[in-house]
Backbone as CSV, one residue per row, in Angstrom:
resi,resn,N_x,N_y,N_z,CA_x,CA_y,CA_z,C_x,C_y,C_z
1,UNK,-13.863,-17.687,11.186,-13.243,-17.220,9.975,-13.951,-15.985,9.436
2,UNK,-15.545,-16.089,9.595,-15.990,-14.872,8.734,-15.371,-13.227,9.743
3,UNK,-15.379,-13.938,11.163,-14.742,-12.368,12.016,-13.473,-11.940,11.608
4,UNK,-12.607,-12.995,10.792,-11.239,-12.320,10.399,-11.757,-12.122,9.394
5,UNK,-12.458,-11.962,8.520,-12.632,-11.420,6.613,-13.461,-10.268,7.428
6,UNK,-14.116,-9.869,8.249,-15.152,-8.813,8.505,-13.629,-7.844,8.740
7,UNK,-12.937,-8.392,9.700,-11.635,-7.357,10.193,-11.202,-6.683,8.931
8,UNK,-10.631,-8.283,7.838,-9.452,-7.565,7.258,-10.245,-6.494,5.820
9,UNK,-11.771,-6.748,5.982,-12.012,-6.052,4.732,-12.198,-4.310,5.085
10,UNK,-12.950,-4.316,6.687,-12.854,-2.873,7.112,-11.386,-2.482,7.190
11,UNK,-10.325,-2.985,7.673,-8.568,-2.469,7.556,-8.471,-1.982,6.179
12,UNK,-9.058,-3.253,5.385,-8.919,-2.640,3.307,-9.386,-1.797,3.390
13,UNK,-10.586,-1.157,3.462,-10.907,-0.046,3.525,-10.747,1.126,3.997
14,UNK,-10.584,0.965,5.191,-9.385,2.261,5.708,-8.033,2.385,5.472
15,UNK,-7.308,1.920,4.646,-5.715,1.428,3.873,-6.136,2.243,2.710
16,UNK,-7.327,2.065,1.845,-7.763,2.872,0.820,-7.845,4.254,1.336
17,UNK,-8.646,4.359,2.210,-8.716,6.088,2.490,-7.132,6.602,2.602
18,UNK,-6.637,6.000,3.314,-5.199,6.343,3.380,-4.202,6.680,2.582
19,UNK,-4.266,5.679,1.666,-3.246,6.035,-0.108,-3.953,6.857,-1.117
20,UNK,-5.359,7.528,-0.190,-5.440,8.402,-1.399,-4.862,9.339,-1.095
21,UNK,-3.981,9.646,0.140,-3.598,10.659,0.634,-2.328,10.478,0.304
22,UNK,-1.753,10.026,-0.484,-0.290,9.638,-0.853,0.283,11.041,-1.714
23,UNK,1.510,11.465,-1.600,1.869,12.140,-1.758,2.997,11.540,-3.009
24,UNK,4.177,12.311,-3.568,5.283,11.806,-4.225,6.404,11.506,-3.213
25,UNK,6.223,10.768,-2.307,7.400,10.456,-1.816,7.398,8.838,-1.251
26,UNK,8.530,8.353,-1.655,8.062,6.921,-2.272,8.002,6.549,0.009
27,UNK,8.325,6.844,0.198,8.370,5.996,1.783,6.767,6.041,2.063
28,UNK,6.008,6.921,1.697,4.955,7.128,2.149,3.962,6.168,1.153
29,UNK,4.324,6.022,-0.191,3.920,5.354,-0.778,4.035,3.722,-0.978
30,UNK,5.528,3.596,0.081,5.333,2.311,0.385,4.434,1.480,1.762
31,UNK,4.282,2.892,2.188,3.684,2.307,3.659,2.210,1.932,2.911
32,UNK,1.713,3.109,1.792,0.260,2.585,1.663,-0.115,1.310,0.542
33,UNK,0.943,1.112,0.164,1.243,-0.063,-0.807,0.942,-1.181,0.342
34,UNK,1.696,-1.529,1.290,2.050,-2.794,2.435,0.635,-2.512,2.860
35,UNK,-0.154,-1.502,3.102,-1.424,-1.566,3.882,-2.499,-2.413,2.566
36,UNK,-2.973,-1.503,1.843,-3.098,-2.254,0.782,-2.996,-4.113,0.472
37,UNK,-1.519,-4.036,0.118,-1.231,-5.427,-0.420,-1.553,-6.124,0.959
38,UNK,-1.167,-5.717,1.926,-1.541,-6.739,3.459,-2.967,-7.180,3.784
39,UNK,-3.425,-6.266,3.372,-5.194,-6.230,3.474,-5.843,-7.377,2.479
40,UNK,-5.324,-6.926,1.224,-5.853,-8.175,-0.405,-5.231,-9.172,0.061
41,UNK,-3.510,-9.357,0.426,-3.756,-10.753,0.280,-4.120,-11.713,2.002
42,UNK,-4.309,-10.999,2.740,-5.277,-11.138,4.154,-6.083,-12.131,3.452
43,UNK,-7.335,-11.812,2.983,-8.347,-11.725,2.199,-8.425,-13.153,1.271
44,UNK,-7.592,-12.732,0.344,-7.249,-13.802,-0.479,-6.721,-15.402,-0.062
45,UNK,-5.760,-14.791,1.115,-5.114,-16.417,1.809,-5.941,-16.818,2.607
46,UNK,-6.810,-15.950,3.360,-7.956,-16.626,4.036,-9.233,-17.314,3.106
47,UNK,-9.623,-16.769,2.321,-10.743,-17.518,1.943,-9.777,-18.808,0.659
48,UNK,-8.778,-18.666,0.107,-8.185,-19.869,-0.550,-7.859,-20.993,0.636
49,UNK,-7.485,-20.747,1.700,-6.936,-21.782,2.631,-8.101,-21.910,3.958
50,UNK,-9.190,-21.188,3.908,-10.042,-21.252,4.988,-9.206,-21.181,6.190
51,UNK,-8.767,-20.902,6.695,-7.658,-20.963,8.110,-6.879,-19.546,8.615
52,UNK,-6.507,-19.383,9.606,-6.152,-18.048,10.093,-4.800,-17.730,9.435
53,UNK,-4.072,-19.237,9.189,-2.288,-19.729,9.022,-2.202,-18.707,7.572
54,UNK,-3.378,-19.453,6.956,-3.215,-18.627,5.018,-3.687,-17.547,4.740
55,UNK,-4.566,-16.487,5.951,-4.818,-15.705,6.283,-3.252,-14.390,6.583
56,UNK,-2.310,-14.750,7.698,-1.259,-14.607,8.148,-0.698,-14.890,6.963
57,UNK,-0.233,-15.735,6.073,0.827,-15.734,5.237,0.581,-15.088,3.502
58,UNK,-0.448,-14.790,3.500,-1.566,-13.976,2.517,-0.707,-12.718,2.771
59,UNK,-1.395,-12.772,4.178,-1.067,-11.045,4.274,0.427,-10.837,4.349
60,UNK,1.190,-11.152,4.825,2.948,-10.951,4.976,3.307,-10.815,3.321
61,UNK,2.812,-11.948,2.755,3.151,-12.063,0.990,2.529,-11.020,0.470
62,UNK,1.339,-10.185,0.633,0.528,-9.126,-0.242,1.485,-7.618,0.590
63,UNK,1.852,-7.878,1.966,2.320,-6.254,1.711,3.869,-6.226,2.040
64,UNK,4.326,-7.239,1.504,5.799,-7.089,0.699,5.745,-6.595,-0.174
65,UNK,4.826,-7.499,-1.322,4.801,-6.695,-2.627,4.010,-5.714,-2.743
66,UNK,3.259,-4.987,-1.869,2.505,-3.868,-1.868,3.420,-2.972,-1.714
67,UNK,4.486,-2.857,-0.674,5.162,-1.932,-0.373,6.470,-1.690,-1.542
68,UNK,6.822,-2.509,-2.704,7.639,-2.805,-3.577,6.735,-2.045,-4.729
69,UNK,5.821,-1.845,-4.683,5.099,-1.595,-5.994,5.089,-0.009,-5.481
70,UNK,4.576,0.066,-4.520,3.735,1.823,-3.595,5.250,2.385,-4.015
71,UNK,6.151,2.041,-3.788,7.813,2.513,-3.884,8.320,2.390,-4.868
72,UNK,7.833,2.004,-6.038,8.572,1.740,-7.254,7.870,2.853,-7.943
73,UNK,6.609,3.050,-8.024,5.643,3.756,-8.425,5.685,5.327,-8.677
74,UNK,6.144,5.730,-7.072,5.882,7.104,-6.569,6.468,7.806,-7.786
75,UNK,6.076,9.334,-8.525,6.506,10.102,-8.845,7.950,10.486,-8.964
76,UNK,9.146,10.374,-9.251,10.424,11.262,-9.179,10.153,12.842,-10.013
77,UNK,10.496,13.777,-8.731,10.592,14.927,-8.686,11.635,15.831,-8.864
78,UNK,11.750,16.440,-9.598,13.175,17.331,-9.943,12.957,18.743,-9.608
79,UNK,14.076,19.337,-8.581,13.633,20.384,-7.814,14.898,21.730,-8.825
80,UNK,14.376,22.854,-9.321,15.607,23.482,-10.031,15.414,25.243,-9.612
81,UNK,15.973,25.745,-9.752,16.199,27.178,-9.581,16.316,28.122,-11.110
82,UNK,15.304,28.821,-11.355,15.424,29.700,-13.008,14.868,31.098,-12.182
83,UNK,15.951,32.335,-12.719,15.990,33.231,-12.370,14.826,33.619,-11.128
84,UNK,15.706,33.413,-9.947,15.703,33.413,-8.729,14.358,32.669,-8.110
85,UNK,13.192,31.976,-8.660,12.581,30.755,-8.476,12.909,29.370,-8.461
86,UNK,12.144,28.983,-7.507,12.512,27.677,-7.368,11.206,27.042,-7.902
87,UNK,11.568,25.673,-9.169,10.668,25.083,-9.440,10.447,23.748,-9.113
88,UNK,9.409,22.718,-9.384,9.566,21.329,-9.078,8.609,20.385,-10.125
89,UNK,9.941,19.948,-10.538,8.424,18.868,-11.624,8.565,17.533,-12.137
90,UNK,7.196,17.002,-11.599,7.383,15.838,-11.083,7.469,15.084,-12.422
91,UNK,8.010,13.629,-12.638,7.423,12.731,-14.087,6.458,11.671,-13.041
């Protein structure tokens, strides 16, 4: 058990380097959401259930809703044209 928490905490950690690289576009922000949420609840279902099973179902449950949040989240961007520039601005 401790070799799957050693795995899934280095994956968390490289999932972090990753979404800091997130941009405004929600697909990209859902992929780093699912890495993320897959990683915590990895983590979480393994050490609540001690077992690989709550480990596996941790993680499926954390980057559903990781990838629901990374995508709900992202920036919407409004792209417009004022005398002959093009602008973009995000909320």
């Amino acid at each position: 058990m401790r070799k799957v928490l050693l795995k899934v905490s280095i994956l968390s950690m490289m999932a972090a380097g990753l979404v800091a690289c997130n941009t405004s576009n929600p697909t990209d922000r859902a992929v780093g959401g699912a890495l993320i949420g897959g990683a915590g609840g990895a983590l979480v279902g393994g050490l609540a259930s001690g077992s690989a099973g709550g480990a596996l179902a941790g993680g499926a449950i954390g980057a559903a809703g990781g990838a629901i949040v990374g995508a709900a989240t992202a920036p919407r961007c409004q792209e417009y044209w004022y005398q002959g520039r093009r602008y973009q601005r995000c909320n």
